[in-house]
matplotlib code that plots the C-alpha trace (Angstrom):
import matplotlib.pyplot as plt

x = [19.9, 20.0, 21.9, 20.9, 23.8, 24.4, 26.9, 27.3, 28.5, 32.0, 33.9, 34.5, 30.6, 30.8, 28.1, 28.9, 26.0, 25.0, 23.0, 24.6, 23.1, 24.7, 23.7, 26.2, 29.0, 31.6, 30.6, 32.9, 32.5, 28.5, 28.8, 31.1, 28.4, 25.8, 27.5, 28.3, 24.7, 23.6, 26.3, 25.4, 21.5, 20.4, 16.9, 16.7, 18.1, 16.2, 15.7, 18.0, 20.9, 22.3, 25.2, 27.9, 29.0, 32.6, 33.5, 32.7, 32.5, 31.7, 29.6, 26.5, 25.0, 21.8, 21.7, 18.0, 18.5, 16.2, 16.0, 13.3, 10.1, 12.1, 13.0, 14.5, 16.2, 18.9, 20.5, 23.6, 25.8, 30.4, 30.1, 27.7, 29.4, 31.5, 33.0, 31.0, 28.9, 32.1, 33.0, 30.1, 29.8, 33.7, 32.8, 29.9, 31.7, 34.5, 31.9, 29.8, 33.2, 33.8, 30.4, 30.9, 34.0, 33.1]
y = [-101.1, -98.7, -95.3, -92.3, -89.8, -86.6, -83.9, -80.3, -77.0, -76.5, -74.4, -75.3, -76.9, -80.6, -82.8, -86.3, -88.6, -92.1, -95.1, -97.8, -101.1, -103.0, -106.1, -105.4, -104.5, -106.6, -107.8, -106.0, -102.4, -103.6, -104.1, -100.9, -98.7, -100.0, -99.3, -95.5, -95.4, -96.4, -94.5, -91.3, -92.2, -91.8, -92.1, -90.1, -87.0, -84.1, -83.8, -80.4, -80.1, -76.6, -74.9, -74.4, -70.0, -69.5, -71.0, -70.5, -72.6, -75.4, -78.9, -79.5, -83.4, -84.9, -88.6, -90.8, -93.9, -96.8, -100.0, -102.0, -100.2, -96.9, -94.4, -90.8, -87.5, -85.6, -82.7, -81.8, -78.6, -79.6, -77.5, -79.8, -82.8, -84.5, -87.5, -90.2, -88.2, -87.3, -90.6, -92.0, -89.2, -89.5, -93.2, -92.5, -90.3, -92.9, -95.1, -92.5, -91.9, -95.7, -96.1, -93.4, -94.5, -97.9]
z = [31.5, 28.4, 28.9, 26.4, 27.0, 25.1, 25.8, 24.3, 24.8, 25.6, 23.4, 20.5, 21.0, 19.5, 20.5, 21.4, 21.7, 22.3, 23.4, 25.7, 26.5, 29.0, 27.9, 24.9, 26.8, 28.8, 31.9, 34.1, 32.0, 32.4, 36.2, 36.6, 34.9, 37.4, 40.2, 39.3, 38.7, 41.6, 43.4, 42.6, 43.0, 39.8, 39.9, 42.7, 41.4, 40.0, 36.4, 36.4, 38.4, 39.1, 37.6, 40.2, 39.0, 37.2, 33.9, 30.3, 27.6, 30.1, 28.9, 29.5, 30.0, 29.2, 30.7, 30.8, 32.5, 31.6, 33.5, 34.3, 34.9, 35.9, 33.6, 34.7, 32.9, 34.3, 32.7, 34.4, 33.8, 34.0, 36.9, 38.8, 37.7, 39.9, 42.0, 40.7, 38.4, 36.8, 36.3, 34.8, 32.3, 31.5, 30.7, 28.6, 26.7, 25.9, 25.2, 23.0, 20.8, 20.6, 18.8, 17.0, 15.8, 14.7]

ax = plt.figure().add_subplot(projection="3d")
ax.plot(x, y, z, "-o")
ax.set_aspect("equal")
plt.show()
C-alpha cells in the first residue's frame, strides 16, 4: 500500500509532506497503518470531508490511498479529523518528518 499525505495550513502554515510504502516500513508500523485505514473506511469516504465551524489557523489534510487496483483522495479539514482519522494522520505526519529528516 502507498500513502501520499500532505498537510498545510495551521498557523504558522508549514507544509509537511510525504510518501509511505508499507512495504518499507516495519512490519508491525506496516500492519498498524492498515488497520487505521481500514478502520476509518478509507475508500469509502468522500473525496472532501466537511469542516466542523470554530477554529482558525486549523490544518488541513490531503491523503490518496493506493493499494491494489483502488486508488482514492480525501481532503480532510483538523476539524473533521478524528478518532481513527486522527490517528492515522498523527502517524503520517511522524512518518512525513522522519523522511524528511533523513
Amino acid at each position: 500500500m502507498q500513502i501520499h499525505f500532505e498537510r498545510s495550513g495551521g498557523f504558522a502554515n508549514i507544509r509537511v509532506a510525504g510518501t509511505v510504502d508499507t512495504d518499507t516500513l516495519p512490519p508491525e508500523e506496516a500492519q498498524a497503518l492498515h488497520e487505521l485505514v481500514t478502520s476509518v473506511r478509507f475508500f469509502e469516504l468522500p473525496s472532501v470531508l466537511p469542516a466542523v465551524p470554530g477554529g482558525a489557523d486549523r490544518f488541513q489534510y490531503t491523503v490518496t490511498v493506493e493499494e491494489g487496483d483502488q486508488q482514492h483522495t480525501v481532503e480532510i479539514p483538523e476539524s473533521a479529523a478524528t478518532g481513527d482519522f486522527a490517528n492515522l494522520v498523527g502517524r503520517l505526519t511522524v512518518l512525513a518528518r522522519q523522511r524528511r529528516d533523513e
